[in-house]
C-alpha positions in Angstrom: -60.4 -18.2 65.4 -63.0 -17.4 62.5 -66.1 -19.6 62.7 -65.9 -20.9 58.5 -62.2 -22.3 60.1 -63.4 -24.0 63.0 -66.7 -25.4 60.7 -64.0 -26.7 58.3 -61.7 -28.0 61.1 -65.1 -30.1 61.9 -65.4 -31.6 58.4 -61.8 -32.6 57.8 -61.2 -34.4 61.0 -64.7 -36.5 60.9 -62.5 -39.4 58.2 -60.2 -39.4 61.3 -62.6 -39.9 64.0 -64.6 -42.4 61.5 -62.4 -44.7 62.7 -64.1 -45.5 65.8 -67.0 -47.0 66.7 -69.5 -44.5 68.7 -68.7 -41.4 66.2 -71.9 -39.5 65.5 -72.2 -37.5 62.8 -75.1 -34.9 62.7 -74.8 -33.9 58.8 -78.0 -31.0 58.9 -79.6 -29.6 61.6 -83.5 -27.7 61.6 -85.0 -25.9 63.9 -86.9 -22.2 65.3 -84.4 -19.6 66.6 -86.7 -17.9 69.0 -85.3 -14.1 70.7 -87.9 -13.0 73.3 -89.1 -9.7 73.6 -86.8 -8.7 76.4 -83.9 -10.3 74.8 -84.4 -8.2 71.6 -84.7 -5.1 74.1 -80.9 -6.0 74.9 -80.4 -6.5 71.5 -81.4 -3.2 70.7 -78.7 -2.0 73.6 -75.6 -4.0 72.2 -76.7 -3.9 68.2 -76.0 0.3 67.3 -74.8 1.9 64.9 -70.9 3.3 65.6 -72.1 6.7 64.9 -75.1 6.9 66.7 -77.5 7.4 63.7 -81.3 6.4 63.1 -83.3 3.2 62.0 -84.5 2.2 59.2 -87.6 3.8 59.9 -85.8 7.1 61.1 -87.7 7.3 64.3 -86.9 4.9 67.1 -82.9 5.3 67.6 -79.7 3.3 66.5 -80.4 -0.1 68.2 -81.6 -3.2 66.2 -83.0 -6.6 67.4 -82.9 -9.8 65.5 -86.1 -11.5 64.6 -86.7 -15.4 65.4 -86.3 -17.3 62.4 -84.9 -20.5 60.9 -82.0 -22.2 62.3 -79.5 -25.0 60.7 -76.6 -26.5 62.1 -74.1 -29.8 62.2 -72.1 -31.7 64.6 -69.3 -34.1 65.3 -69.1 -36.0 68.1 -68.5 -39.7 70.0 -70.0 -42.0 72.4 -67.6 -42.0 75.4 -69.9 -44.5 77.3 -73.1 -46.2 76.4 -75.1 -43.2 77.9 -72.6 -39.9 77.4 -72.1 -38.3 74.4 -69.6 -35.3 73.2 -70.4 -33.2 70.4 -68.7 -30.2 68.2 -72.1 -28.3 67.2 -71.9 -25.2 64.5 -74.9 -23.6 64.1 -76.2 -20.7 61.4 -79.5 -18.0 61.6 -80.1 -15.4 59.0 -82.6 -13.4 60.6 -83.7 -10.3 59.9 -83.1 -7.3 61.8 -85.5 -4.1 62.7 -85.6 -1.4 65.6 -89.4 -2.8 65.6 -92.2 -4.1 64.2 -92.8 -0.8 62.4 -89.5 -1.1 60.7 -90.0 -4.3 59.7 -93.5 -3.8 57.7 -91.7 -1.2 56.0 -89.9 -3.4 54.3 -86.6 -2.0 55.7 -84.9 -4.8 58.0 -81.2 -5.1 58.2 -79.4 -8.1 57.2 -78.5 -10.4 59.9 -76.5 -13.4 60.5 -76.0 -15.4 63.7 -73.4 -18.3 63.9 -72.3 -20.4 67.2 -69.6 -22.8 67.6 -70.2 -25.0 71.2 -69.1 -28.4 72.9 -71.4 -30.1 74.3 -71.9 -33.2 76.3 -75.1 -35.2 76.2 -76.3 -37.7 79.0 -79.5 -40.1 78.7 -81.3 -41.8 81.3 -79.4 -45.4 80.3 -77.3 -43.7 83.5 -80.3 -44.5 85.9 -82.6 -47.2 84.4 -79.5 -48.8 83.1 -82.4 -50.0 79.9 -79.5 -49.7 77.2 -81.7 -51.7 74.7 -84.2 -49.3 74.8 -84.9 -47.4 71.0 -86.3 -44.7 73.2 -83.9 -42.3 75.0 -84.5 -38.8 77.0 -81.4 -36.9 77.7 -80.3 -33.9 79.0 -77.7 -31.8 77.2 -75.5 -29.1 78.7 -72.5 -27.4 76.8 -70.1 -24.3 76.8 -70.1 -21.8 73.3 -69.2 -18.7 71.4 -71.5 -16.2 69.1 -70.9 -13.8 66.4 -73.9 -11.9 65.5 -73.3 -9.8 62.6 -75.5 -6.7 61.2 -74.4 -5.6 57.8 -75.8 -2.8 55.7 -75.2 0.5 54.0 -74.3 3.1 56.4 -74.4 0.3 59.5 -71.9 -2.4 60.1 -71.9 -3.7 63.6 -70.8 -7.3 65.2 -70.7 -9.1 68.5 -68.7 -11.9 70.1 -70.0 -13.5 73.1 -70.0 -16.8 75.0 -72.8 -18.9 75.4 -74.1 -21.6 77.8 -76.5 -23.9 76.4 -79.3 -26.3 78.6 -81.2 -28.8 76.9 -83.8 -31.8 77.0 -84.7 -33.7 74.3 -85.4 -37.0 73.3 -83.1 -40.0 70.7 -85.4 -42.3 68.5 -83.0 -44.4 67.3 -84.1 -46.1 64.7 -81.6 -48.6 63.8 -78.2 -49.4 65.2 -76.4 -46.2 62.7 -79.8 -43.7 62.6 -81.5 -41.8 65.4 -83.7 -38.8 64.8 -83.1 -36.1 67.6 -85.6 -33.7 69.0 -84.8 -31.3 71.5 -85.5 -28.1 73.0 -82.7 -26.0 74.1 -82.1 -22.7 76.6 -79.2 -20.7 75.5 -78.0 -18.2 77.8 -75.6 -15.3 76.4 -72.9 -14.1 79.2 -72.0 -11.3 77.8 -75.0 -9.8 77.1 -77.0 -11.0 79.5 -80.0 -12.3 77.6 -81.8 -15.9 76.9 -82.4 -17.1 73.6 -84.7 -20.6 72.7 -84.5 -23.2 70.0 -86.9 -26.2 68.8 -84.5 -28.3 67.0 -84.5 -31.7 65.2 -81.8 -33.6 63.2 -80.6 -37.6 61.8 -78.1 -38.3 63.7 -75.5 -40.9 61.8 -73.7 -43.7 64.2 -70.4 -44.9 62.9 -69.7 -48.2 63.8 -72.2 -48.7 65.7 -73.5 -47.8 69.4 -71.1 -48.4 72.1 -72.1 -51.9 74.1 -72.7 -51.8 77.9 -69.6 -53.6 79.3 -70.6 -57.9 80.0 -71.2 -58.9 82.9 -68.2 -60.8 85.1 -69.6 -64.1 85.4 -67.9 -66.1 88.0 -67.4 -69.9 86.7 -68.0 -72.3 90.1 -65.0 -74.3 90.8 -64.7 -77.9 88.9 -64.7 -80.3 92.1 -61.6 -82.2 92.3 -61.8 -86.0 91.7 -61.5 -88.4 95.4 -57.8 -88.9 95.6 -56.8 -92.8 94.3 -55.5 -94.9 96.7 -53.0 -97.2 95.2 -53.4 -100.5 96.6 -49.5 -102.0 96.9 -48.2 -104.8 97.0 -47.4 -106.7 99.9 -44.1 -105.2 101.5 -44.0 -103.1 99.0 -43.5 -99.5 99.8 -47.2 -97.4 99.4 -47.3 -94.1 97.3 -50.9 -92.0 98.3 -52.1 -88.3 97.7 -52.6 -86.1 100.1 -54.9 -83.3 99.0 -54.3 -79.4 100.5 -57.1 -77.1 100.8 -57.2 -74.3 103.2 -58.2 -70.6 104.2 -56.7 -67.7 104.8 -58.6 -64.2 106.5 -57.0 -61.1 107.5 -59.0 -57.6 108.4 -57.5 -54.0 108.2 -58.3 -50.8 109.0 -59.8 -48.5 107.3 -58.4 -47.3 104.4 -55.3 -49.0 105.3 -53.5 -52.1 103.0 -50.6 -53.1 105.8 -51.3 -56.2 107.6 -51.2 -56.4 111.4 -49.1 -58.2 113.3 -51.8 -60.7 114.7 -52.6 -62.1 111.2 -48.6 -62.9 110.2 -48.7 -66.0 112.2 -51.7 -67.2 110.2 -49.4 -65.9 106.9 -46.8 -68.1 108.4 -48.8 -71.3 108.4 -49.6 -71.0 105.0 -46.6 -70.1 103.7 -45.7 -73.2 105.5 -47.9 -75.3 103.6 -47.4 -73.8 100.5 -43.2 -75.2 100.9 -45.0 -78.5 102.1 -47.2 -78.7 98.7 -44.8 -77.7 95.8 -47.8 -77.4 93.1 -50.6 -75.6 95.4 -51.4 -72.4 94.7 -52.7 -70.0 96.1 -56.1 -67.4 95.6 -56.1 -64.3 97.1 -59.3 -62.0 97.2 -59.1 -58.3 98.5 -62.3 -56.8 99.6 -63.5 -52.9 100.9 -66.4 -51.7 103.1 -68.7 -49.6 100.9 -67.4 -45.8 102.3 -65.4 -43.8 99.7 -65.8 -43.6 95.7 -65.7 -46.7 93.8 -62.2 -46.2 91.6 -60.5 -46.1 95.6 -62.0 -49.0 97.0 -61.4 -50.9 93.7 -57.5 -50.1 94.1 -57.6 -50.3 97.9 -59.1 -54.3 97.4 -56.3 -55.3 95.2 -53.6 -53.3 97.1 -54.7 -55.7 100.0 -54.3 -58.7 98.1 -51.2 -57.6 97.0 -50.2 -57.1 100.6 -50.5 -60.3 101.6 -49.1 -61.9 98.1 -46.2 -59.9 99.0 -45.4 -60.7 102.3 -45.7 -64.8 101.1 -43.3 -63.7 98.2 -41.1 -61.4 100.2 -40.9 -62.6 103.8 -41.3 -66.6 102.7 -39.7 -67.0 99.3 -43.0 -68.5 97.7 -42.6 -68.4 93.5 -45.2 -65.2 92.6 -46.5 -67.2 90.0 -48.4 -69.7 92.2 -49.9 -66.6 93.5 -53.5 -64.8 92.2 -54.7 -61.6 93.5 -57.7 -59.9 92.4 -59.8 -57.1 94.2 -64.1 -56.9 94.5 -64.2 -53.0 96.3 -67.0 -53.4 98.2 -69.1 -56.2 95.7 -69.2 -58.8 97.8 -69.8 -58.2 101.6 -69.9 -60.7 104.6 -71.8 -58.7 106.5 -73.7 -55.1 106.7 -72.3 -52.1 106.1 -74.5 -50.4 107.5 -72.8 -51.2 110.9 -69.8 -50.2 112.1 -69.1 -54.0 112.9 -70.4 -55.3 109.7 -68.0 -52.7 107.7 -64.8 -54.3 109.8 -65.8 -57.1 108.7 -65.8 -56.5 105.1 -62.3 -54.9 105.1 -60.8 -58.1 104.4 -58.9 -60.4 102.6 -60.2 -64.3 102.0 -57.2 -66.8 100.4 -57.8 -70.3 99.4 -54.9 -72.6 99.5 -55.2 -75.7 96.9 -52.8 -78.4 95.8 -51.9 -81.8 96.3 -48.8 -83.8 97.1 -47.5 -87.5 96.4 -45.9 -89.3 99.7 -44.1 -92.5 100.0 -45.7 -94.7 102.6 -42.9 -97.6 104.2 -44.6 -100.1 105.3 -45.9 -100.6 108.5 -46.2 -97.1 109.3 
């Protein structure tokens, strides 16, 4: 695909992705296009004239290089956490070309023109420091491109298409919650070819909508203690109606990476399925829990497929209403004991349940 389409494929879809919050919108980019000496030596290789004629100056063969000069650019991207970013970058150079320095103070340099399309993906150091607030970011930046150089004049007409890698550091001044000036200095490494190329760059970076918020914290609310049951003083020979308050626990382990309970712990499943029948209106909460081996995502699925376990053996094997039943899972965020241990990690493979209700009993009297 030409690179004016995919530039104008840019601009037409930033209404669309305007619609989100975390869009970034780099509208001009400035910077130094620098080719070093040995890159223009390979330049001079790849950049010849089809039939083999002479340079400007006449002398030094059919290869030109490109000089460093000015760079501009734009991007499109978004925010796909508070610390990664993914951007659409087009960048322009119009530098001349020259088989030399000689050619070049002769006043004969070709006419040049450099343009790269690349996706890159931007990470600051929010990952680590986890300082989100901070107006002052370093980042890296690493990203995937394509390249058409073009040399155009009388008598030479020569292109090339290549794909680029670019590496980056640089640092994001954000000035207020939709502008942050950019710096950075950038490695670009051409594939084809073979050859590095460097760039100074700065740019206003627009935010729509605003920066993309950390996720709040879970903050666990402590339990409202229930009020001392009433006592109902009755009437003589009259019969006596009291409350009899249910709270209980509930701990089964497992193996590793394993959500089936053992057959030891269904006898404790038993009893409180039991009282569950016993206490119409208890209910039940039922926490699943993971050692700390394996990535997070697992051990956050593995905790609630073990709460799940025992909800559904309750459910399943005891006919309790699933609606008097919670499950949640914690992965490995709150241990009983160290993981560090073989022992303390069996012990965290676990599931706690606590078993609360109430029930209103007829007392005759004289019992």
């Amino acid at each position: 695909m030409k690179m004016s389409r995919i530039a104008l494929a840019m601009l037409v879809a930033t209404p669309f992705a305007a619609a989100n919050a975390g869009v970034t919108i780099t509208p001009l980019m400035l910077g130094y296009h620098w080719y070093p000496e040995d890159t223009q030596d390979k330049q001079r290789e790849v950049l010849t004239s089809r039939d083999g004629g002479t340079t400007p100056t006449g002398t030094n063969g059919s290869g030109v290089a490109l000089q460093s000069d000015l760079v501009v650019g734009a991007a499109i991207g978004a925010e796909l956490t508070p610390w990664l970013q993914a951007e659409v970058e087009y960048q322009q150079t119009k530098p001349d070309a020259a088989a030399n320095e000689a050619a070049t103070s002769f006043g004969q340099p070709w006419e040049a023109k450099q343009e790269t399309l690349s996706l890159n993906a931007i990470a600051t150091t929010d990952v680590f420091t986890g300082n989100y607030d901070s107006k002052i970011k370093p980042y890296g930046l690493i990203g995937v491109g394509h390249s058409r150089i073009t040399v155009d004049n009388p008598g030479f007409d020569r292109r090339t298409y290549d794909t680029l890698g670019n590496l980056g550091a640089g640092v994001l001044w954000q000035l207020n919650d939709a502008l942050t000036l950019r710096t950075e200095a950038r490695a670009i490494h051409n594939f084809d070819n073979n050859w590095w190329e460097g760039q100074g760059l700065a740019a206003l970076q627009v935010v729509l909508g605003g920066h993309l918020k950390p996720a709040a914290p879970v903050v666990e609310v402590e339990p409202v203690p229930e009020p001392a049951p009433v006592v109902v003083q009755p009437e003589p020979e009259q019969p006596q109606e009291i409350t009899e308050d249910l709270k209980m626990e509930l701990r089964v382990f497992f193996d590793i990476n394993k959500s089936n309970i053992k057959p030891q712990y269904k006898p404790e499943i038993a009893k409180v399925a039991e009282k569950l029948v016993e206490y119409p209106n208890a209910t039940a909460q039922i926490e699943g829990h993971t050692d700390n081996t394996g990535p997070r995502k697992l051990n956050e699925r593995l905790s609630l497929a073990r709460a799940n376990s025992v909800k559904s053996s309750l459910v399943n094997e005891f006919g309790i209403d699933a609606n008097r039943l919670s499950t949640q899972g914690f992965a490995w965020d709150q241990p009983i004991a160290d993981n560090n241990t073989k022992e303390g990690r069996a012990m965290n493979r676990r599931v706690f349940a606590t078993i609360t209700g109430s029930r209103t009993v007829v007392v005759q009297p004289g019992q």
